[in-house]
N, C-alpha and C positions, 0 to 999 in steps of 0.2 A: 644670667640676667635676662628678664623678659624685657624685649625691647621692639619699638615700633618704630620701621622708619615710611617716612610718607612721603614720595614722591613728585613732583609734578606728571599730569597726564596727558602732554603735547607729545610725549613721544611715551614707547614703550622702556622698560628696562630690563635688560640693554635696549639701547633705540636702534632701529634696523640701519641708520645711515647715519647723519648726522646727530648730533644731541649731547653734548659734555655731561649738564648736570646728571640729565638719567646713566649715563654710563658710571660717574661715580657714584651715583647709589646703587650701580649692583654691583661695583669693587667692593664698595663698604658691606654690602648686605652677603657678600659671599664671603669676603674675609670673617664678618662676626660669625656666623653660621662653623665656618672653620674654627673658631678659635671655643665651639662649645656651645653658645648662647643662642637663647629659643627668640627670634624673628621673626617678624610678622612685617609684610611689606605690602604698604596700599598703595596699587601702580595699578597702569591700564590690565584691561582680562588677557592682551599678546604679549604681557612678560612673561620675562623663561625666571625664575629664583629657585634657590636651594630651601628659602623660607617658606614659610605659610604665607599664600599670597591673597590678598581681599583686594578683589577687584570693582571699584566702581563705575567702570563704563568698561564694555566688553574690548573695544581698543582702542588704540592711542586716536588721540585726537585729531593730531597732524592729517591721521588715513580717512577719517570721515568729516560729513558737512557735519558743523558744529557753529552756530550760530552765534552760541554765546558761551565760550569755552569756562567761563565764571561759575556758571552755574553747578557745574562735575563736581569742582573744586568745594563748593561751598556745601552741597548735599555730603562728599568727604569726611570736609572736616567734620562735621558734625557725627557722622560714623565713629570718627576718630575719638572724639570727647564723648560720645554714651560708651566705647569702651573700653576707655585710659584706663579705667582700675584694671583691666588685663594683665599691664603693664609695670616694667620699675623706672622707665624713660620712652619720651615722645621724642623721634626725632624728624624735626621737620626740614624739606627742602624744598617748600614752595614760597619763599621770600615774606612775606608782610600777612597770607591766610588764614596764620594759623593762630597770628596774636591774639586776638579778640575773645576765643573761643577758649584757646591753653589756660587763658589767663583766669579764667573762670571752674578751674578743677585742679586737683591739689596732685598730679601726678608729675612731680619733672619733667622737664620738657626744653628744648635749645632747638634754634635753629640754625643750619647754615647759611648765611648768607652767597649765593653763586654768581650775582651779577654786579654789576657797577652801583656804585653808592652816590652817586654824584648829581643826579639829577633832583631838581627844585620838590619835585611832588612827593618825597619821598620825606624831605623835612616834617610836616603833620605828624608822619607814623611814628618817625623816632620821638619825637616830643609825647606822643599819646600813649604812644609804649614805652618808654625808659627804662621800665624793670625787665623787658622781653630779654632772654637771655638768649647770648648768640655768638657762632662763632666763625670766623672769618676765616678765608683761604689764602689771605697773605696777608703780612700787617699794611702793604701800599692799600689795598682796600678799604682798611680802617678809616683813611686820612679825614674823608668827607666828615665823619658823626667819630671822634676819637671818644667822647665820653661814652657812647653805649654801653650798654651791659656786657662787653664783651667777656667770654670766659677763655677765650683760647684760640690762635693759629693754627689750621692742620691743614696740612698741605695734604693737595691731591696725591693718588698713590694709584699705582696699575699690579697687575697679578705679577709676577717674576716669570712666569713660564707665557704671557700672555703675545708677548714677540721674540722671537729672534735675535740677537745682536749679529749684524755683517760684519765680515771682517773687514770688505773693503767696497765702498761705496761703485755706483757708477757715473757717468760722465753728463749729467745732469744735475741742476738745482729743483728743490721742492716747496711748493706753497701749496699748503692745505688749511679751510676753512672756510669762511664766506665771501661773496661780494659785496663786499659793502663799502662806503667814506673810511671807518675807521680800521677796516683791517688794510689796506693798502695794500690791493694789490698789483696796482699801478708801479708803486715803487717797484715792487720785486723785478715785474717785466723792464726797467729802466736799469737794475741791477745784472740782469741776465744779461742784456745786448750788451751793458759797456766792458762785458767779462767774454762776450761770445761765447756761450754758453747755454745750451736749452734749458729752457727750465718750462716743467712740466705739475701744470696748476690742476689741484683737487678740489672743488670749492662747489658749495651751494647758493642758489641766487632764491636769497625769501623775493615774496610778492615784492614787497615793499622798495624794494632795491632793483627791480628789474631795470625802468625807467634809467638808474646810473649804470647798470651793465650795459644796456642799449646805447647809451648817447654816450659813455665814458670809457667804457673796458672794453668793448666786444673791438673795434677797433685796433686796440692794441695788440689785439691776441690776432691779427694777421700777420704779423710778422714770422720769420720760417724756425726763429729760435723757438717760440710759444708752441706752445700745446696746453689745451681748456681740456684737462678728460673730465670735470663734471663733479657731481657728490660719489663718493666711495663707503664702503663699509667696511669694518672690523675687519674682515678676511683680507680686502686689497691693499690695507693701510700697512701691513707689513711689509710687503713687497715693495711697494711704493716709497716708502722710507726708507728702507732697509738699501736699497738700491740708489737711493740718490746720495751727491756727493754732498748736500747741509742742503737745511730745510733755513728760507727764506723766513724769517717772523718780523715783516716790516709794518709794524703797530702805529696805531696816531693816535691813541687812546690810552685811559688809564685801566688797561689789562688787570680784573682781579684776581685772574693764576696765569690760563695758556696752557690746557692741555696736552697741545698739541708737541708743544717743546717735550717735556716728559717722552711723550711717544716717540719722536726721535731719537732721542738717549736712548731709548730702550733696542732700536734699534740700531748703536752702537752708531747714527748720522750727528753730525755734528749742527749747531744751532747758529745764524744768525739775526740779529736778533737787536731792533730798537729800544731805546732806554724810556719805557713808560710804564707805568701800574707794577708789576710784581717782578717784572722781567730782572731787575737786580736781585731779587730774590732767590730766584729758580734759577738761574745760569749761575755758573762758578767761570769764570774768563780764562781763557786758554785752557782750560778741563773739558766742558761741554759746548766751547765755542765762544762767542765774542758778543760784547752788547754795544753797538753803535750810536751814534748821535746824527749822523748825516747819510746822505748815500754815498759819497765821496770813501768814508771809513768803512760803509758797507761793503763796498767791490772791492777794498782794500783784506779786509778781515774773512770775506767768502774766498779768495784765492788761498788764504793761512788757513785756513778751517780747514777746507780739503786736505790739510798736510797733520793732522792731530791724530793720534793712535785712538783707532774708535776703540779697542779694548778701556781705552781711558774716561771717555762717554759714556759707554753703558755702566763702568765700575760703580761713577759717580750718582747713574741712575737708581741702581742696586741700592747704594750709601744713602740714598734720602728720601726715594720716591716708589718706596713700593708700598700696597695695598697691605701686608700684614702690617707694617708700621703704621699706616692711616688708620686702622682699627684701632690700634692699641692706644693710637692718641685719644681715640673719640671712647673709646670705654676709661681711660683716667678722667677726661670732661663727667661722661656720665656717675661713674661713682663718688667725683667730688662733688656733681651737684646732688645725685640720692642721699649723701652725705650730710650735706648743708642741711636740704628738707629735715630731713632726720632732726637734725639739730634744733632747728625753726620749729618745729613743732611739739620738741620738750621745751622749748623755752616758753613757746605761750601756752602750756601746761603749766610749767611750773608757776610763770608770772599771775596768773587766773587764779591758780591754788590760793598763792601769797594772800593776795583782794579777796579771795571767800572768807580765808583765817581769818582775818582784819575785820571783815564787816561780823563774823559771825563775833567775835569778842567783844567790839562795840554794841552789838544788836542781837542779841541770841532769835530774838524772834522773826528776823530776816531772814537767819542764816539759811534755810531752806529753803526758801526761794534764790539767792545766790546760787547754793549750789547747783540745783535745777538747769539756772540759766547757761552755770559750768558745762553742766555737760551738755546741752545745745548746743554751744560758743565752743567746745571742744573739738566736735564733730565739722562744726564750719571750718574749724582754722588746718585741719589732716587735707 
């Protein structure tokens, strides 16, 4: 299967530090590759891929001044669409860019959806796109727009060989992600003290958030339990996890996966973990750790977590969250929708036929001009 997956260009893929989406499109782009099938990946020019890589800006965005980061995106797409016939599926992962453009060329094509669904401005696009086919990362994500065109759930998925499972944790708690309102990381440090207990924060501060790091978090993290080591990469994330006794996921949002739990499991740490967005979905309770409602239950369920047989955490990782499994979900999407096509456009062959037969019966001197317009009207509807 010739297949195109298209990135966002904020970060590279893999992203040197932070970055989810980009990191599973190069699970997915290396798992397809694995499993046979000829890839083509349109990502910044510092990604690493096993695919054929068409790079429209030499690097990720995040690294250079980039004014109007829109612009990349949109010169892309348009690469994308003069050369879909390449292709037997488009697969996009830059949220709402690629509608306008897909919808205009007869190649299948799905998006993933990677971030929250819930915000006002996003109503317009599902109304103006309805047909946009699309697939979600958990069905909590769905909840905002449940009519969309969805075609399928796939959960995130990482390499099997890509961490470690520890057998036995160490004497610390783990938060890794951002600073921000909604990842709380305020709760976790209130978690830590009332357990006495270090816990040892990996986290990036966007612009945008600095202001509540400065006047809200930085504060907290003088205490002698805290330690801020900052953003981490792929290499330190093992150690990091692997060595902590459960990783903190104290959420105030509707979460549309959480990669970062997965990584844990993989590394055989057990999850605590607030009840928001996907978070029932991805944990299994007393397997990979506990999903709480307060912090009360939290300090409660982080002292029980340390006590779970991590052999029982990574199994559970293995059983649901690895990357060759995420492939194979998104190649059944894609060949049910090359499927469908397939289908869609014998039908309005055939139904086209029917109307030529008909008019040429009633009309023999018409009939050639019908058929004419057939096959014009053929070519449109492939």
């Amino acid at each position: 299967m010739r297949i195109a997956q298209i990135s966002p260009l904020y970060e590279s893929v893999p992203p040197k530090l932070y970055g989810g989406t980009e990191r599973v499109v190069h699970f997915l782009t290396e798992a397809l590759v694995d499993l046979g099938h000829d890839v083509t990946l349109f990502a910044s020019g510092d990604s690493r891929t096993s695919a054929q890589l068409v790079a429209p800006v030499p690097q990720a965005l995040r690294l250079i001044r980039c004014v109007d980061p829109i612009a990349p995106h949109y010169a892309m797409m348009e690469e994308v669409n003069t050369r879909a016939d390449e292709f037997d599926v488009l697969h996009f992962h830059t949220d709402y860019l690629g509608y306008s453009l897909a919808r205009r060329q007869v190649v299948p094509y799905v998006t993933t959806m990677h971030g929250r669904l819930d915000s006002p401005e996003l109503e317009p696009i599902f109304r103006t796109f309805p047909e946009a086919p699309l697939v979600s990362i958990s069905d909590a994500q769905r909840q905002p727009h449940p009519r969309a065109n969805w075609q399928g759930t796939v959960y995130h998925g990482l390499p099997l060989d890509l961490y470690r499972s520890f057998p036995t944790g160490g004497g610390y708690l783990a938060f890794v992600g951002r600073i921000s309102p909604e990842k709380r990381v305020d709760r976790a440090v209130e978690i830590a003290r009332r357990l006495g207990m270090p816990l040892k924060i990996a986290a990036k501060i966007d612009g945008k958030d600095r202001d509540y790091y400065e006047n809200d978090i930085k504060p907290l993290f003088a205490h002698p339990l805290i330690e801020f080591v900052g953003e981490i990469g792929e290499r330190e994330k093992n150690e990091f996890l692997g060595n902590a006794a459960a990783l903190l996921f104290p959420i105030d949002w509707p979460e549309p996966f959480g990669l970062v739990m997965i990584e844990a499991m993989a590394c055989g740490t057990p999850v605590v973990a607030f009840r928001c967005g996907s978070v029932p979905e991805v944990m299994r309770e007393g397997v990979s750790g506990f999903v709480v409602d307060s912090i009360d239950a939290a300090v409660e369920a982080a002292a029980r977590a340390i006590e779970l047989p991590r052999a029982g955490v990574r199994a559970y990782f293995e059983e649901r969250f690895s990357a060759p499994r995420m492939a194979q979900d998104y190649v059944a999407i894609y060949e049910a929708m090359i499927e469908g096509a397939r289908l869609r456009r014998g039908r309005g062959r055939t139904a086209f036929g029917l109307a030529a037969a008909i008019d040429a019966d009633s009309d023999p001197d018409g009939a050639h001009a019908v058929e004419g317009l057939g096959g014009e009207a053929g070519v449109g509807m492939e």
